[in-house]
C-alpha positions as CSV (number, residue, x, y, z in Angstrom):
1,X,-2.6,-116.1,123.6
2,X,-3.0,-115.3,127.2
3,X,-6.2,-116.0,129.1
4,X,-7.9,-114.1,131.9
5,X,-9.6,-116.2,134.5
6,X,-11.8,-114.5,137.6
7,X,-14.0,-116.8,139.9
8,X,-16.1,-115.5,142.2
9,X,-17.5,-117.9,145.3
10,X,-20.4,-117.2,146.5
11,X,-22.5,-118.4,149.7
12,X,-24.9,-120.0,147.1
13,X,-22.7,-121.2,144.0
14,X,-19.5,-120.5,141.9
15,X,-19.0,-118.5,138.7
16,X,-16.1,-119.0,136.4
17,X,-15.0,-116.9,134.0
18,X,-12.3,-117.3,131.3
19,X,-11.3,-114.4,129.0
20,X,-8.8,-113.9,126.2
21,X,-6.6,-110.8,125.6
22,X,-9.4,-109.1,123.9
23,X,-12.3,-109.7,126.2
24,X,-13.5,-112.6,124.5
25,X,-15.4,-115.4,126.5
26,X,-13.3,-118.8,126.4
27,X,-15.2,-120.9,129.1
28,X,-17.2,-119.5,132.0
29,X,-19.1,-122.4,134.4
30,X,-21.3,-122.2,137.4
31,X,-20.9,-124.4,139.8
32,X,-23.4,-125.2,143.1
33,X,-22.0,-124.4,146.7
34,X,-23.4,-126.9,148.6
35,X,-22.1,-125.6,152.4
36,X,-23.7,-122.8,151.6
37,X,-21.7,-120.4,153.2
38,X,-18.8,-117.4,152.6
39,X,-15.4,-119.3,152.1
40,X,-14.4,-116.7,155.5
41,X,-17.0,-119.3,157.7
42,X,-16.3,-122.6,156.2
43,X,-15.0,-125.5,158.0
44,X,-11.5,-127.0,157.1
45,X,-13.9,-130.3,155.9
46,X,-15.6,-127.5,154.3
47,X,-12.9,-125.6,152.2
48,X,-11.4,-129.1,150.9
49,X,-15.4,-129.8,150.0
50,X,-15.2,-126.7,147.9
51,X,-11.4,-127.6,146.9
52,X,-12.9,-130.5,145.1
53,X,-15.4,-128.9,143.5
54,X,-13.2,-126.2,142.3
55,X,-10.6,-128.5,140.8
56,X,-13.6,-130.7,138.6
57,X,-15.2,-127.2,137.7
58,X,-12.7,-125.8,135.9
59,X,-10.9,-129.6,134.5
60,X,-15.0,-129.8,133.2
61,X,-14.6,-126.8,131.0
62,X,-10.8,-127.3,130.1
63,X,-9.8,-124.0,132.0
64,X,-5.8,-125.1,132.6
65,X,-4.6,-121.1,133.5
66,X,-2.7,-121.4,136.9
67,X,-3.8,-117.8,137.8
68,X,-6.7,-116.3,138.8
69,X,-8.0,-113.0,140.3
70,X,-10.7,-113.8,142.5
71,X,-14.0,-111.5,144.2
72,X,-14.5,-111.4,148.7
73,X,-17.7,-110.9,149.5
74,X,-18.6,-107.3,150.1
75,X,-20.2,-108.1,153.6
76,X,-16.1,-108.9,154.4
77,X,-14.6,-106.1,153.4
78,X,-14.5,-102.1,154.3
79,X,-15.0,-99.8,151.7
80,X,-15.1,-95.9,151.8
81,X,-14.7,-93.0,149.6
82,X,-12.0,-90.5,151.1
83,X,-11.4,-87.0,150.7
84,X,-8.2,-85.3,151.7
85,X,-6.8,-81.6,151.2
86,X,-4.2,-81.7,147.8
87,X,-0.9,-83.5,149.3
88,X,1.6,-85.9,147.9
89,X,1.4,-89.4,147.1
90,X,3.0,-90.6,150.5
91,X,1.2,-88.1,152.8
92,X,-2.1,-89.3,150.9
93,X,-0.9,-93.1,151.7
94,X,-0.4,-92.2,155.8
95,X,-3.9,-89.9,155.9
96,X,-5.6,-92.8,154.5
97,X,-4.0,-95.4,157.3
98,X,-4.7,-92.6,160.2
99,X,-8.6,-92.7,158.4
100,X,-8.7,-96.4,158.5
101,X,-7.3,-97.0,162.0
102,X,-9.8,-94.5,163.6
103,X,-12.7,-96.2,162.0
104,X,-11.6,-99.8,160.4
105,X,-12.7,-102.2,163.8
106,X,-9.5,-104.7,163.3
107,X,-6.1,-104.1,164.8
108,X,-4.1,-101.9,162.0
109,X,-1.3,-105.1,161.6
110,X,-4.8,-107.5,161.3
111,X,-5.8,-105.7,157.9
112,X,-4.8,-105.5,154.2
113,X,-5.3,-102.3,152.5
114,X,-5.8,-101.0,148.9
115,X,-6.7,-97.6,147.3
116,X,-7.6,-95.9,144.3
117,X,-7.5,-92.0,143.5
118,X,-10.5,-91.0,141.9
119,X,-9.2,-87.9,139.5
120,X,-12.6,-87.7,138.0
121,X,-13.9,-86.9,141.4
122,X,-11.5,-84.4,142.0
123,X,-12.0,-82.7,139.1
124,X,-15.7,-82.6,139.7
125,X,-15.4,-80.8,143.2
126,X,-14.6,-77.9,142.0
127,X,-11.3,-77.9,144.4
128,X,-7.8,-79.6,145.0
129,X,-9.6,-81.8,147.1
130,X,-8.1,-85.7,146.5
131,X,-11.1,-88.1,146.7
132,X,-10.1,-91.8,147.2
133,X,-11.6,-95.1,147.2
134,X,-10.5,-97.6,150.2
135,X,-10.7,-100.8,150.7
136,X,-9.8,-102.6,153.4
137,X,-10.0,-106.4,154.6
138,X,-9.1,-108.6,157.6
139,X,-5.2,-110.5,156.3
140,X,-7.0,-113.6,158.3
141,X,-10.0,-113.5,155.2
142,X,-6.9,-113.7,152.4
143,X,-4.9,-116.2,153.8
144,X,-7.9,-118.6,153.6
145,X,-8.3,-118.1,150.1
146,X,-4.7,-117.9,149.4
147,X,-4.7,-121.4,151.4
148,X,-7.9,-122.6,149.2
149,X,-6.1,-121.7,145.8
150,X,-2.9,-123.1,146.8
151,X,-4.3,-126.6,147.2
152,X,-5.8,-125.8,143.3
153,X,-1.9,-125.3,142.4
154,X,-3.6,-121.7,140.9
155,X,-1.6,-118.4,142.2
156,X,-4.0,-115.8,143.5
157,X,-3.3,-112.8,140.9
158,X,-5.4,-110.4,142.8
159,X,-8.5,-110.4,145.7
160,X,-10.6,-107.8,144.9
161,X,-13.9,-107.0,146.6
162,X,-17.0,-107.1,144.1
163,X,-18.1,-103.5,144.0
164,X,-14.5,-103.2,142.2
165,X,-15.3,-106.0,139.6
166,X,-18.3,-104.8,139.0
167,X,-17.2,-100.8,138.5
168,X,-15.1,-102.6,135.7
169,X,-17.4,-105.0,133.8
170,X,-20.1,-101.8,133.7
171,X,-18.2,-99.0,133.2
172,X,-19.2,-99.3,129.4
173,X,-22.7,-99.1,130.3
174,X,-22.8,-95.8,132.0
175,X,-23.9,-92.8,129.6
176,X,-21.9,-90.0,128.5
177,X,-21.8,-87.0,130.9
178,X,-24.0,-89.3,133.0
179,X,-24.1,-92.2,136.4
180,X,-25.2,-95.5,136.6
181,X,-26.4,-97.4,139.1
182,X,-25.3,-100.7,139.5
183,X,-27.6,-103.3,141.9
184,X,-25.9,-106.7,142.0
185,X,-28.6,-109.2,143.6
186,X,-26.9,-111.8,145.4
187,X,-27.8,-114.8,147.4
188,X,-26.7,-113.2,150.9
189,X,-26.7,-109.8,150.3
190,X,-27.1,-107.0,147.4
191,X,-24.3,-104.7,146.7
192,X,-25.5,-101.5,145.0
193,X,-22.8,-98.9,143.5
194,X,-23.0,-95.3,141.8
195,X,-20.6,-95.0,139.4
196,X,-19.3,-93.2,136.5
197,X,-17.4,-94.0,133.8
198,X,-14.1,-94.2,135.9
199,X,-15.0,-95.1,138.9
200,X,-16.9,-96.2,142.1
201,X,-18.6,-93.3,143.5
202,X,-20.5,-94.4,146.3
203,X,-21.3,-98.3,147.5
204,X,-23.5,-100.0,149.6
205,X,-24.1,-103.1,150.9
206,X,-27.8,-104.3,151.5
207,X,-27.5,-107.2,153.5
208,X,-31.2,-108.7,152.4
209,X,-30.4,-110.6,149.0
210,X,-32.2,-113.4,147.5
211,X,-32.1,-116.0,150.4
212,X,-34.3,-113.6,152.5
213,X,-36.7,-113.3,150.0
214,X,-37.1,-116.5,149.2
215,X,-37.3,-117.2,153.5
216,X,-40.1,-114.3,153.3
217,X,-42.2,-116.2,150.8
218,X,-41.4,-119.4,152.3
219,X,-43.0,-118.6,156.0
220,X,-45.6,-116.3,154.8
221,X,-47.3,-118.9,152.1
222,X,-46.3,-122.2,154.2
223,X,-43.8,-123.2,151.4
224,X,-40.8,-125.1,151.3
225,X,-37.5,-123.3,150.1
226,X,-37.6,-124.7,146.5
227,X,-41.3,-124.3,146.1
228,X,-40.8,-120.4,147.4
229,X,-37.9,-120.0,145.2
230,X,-40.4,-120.9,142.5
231,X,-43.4,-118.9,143.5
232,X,-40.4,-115.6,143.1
233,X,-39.3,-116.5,139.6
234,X,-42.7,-117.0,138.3
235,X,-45.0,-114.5,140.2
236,X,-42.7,-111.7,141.8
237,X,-44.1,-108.1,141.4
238,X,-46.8,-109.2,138.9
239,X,-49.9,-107.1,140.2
240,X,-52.3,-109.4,139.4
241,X,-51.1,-113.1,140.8
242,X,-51.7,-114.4,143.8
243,X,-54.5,-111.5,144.7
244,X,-51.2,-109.3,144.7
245,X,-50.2,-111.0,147.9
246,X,-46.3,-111.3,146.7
247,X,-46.1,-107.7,145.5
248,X,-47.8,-106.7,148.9
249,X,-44.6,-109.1,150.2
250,X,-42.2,-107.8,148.2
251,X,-42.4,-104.0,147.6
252,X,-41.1,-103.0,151.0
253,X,-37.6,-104.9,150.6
254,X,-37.4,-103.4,147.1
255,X,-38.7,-100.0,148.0
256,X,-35.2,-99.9,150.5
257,X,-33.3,-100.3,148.0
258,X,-34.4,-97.7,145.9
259,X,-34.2,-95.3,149.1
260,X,-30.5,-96.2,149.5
261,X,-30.3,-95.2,145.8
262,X,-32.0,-91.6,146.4
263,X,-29.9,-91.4,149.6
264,X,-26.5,-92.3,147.2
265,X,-27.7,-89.4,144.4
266,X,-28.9,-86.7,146.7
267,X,-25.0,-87.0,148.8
268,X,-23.4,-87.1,145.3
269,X,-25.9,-83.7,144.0
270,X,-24.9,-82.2,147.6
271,X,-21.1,-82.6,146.6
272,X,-20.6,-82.2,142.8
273,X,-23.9,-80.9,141.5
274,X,-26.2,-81.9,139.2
275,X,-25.8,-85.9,138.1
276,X,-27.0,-86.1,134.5
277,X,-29.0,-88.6,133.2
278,X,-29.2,-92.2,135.2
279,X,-29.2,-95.5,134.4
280,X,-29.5,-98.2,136.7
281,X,-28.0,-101.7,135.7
282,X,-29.5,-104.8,137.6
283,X,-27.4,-108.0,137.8
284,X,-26.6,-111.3,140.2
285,X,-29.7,-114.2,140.2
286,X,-31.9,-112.0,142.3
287,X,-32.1,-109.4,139.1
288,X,-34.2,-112.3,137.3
289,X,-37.2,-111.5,139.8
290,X,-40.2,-110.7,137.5
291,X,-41.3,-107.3,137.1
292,X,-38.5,-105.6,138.9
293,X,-36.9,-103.6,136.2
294,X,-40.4,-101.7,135.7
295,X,-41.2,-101.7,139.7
296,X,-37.6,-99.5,140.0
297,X,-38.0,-97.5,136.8
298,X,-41.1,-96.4,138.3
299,X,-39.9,-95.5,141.3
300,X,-37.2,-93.4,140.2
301,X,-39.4,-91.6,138.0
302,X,-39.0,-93.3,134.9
303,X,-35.2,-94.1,135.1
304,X,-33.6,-96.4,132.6
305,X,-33.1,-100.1,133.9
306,X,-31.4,-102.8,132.2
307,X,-30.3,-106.2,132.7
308,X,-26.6,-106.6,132.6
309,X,-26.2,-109.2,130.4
310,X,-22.2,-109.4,129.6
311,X,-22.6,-111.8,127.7
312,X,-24.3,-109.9,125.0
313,X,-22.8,-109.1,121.8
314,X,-20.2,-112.4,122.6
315,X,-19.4,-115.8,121.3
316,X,-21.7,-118.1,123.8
317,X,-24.1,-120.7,123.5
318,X,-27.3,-119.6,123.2
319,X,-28.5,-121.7,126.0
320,X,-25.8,-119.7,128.7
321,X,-27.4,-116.2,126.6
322,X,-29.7,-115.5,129.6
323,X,-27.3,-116.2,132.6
324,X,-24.7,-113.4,131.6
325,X,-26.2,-110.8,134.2
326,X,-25.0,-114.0,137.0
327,X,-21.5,-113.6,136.1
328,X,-20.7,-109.7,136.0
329,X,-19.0,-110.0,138.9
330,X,-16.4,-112.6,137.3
331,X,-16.8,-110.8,134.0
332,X,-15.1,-107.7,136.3
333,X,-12.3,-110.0,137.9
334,X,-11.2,-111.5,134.8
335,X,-11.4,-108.1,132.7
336,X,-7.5,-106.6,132.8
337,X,-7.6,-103.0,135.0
């Protein structure tokens, strides 16, 4: 039987995912990134540090596939959602290259390019409009993974960027007729993506993630990073710790967030009309913050939130039960498209 294996490196650590032909969890790891960085900035001393790493990982959990589809950090890619006037596949294929090398701030032979045509978008316009999500990213960012993975003797199946994998692991979670809103808290940076049932809609990247957060707490109670990192976990937007200082610390990064997500549904009411119900789905370590799926539901006006847990419903330890919301975005990359 085949197995599916996505692994998505993050500035903080790595998640590995192994799946079977019918979305089954075989292994699945996390392991610590101690340069603390996007593979794009490491060192060469750096990337053979996270070779290492890589190659005890996945021995440790007796993953032996030699392929892998793996996530690039939003913050390194371009993403945009395209609309053209109804033409054919190849005329699409040049618009979408004229579009990117007007606004894309590499040279057009510097970039790698991928796109998807959303039908369900289409549809929804009302027109013969042909709506299209684009991805773009620097060939210099690939080839550094292709050369990390190379040295693993694993062949890079696909690089996709994380809003993609995570369109895929949570399309089951949006409602009928209805959006979601998926908010992936990562160490760096958050991503947050409408979607419906087929597709990305609208993404966002939120460069303030849990590392700026924990800095926030850190300088403004005279903590150190760990003992910060603790203060989140255990007190976060409780009202009534800490005199309310941390909500009074707290509330305005999440309070941008949910703007961006009234900003992403007013654009999407402006072009297709009324959304339906919504459902926002919170994921990545920085979803564990306590008190944050009731702060958002509130401020949306008693929206649905949800962790999303992908390992619900599975065959897992029940001590790894809690961590499933930490590896949606390998849950995506190792899900077949």
């Amino acid at each position: 039987m085949a197995r599916h294996l996505g692994i998505d490196i993050g500035a903080s650590s790595i998640k590995i995912l192994e799946l079977s032909d019918s979305a089954e969890i075989e292994a699945q790891t996390i392991l610590a990134n101690p340069v603390g960085k996007n593979v794009s900035l490491m060192t060469n001393p750096e990337k053979l540090q996270i070779v290492d790493i890589l190659k005890k990982g996945l021995v440790s959990v007796g993953i032996k596939s030699k392929k892998a589809v793996v996530s690039i950090p939003e913050s390194l890619v371009y993403t945009k959602v395209m609309k053209f006037p109804k033409m054919s596949t190849p005329e699409l294929a040049t618009a979408i290259k004229w579009e990117l090398d007007q606004n894309v701030p590499f040279p057009p032979n510097e970039i790698e390019m991928s796109w998807t045509l959303m039908e369900g978008l289409s549809k929804k316009s009302g027109t013969e409009d042909m709506v299209s999500y684009v991805v773009a990213v620097p060939s210099k960012i690939s080839e550094t993974y292709v050369e990390i993975f190379e040295q693993l003797e694993i062949e890079i199946e696909r690089l996709e960027n994380e809003s993609t994998a995570l369109q895929r692991t949570f399309s089951g979670f949006v409602p009928e007729n209805g959006l979601a809103m998926t908010v992936d808290f990562g160490y760096s940076g958050t991503n947050i993506i409408l979607m419906d049932k087929s597709s990305i809609i609208n993404s966002y990247y939120y460069s303030v993630g849990g590392m700026a957060m924990t800095k926030l707490i850190s300088e403004s109670f005279g903590l150190t990073a760990d003992q910060a990192e603790n203060y989140k976990r255990t007190y976060g937007l409780l009202p009534d710790q800490l005199d309310g200082k941390m909500v009074l610390l707290l509330k305005p990064v999440i309070n941008n967030l949910v703007l961006e997500f009234k900003k992403m549904l007013i654009a999407y009411r402006n072009d297709f009309g009324e959304s339906g119900s919504i459902r926002v789905i919170l994921s990545g370590g920085g979803a564990f913050l306590t008190q944050l799926p009731a702060h958002i539901s509130a401020a949306l006006e008693g929206a649905e939130v949800l962790m999303g847990n992908v390992f619900e419903g599975k065959m897992v330890d029940s001590t790894q039960m809690a961590y499933g919301p930490v590896y949606a975005v390998a849950h995506g990359l190792a899900l077949e498209p």
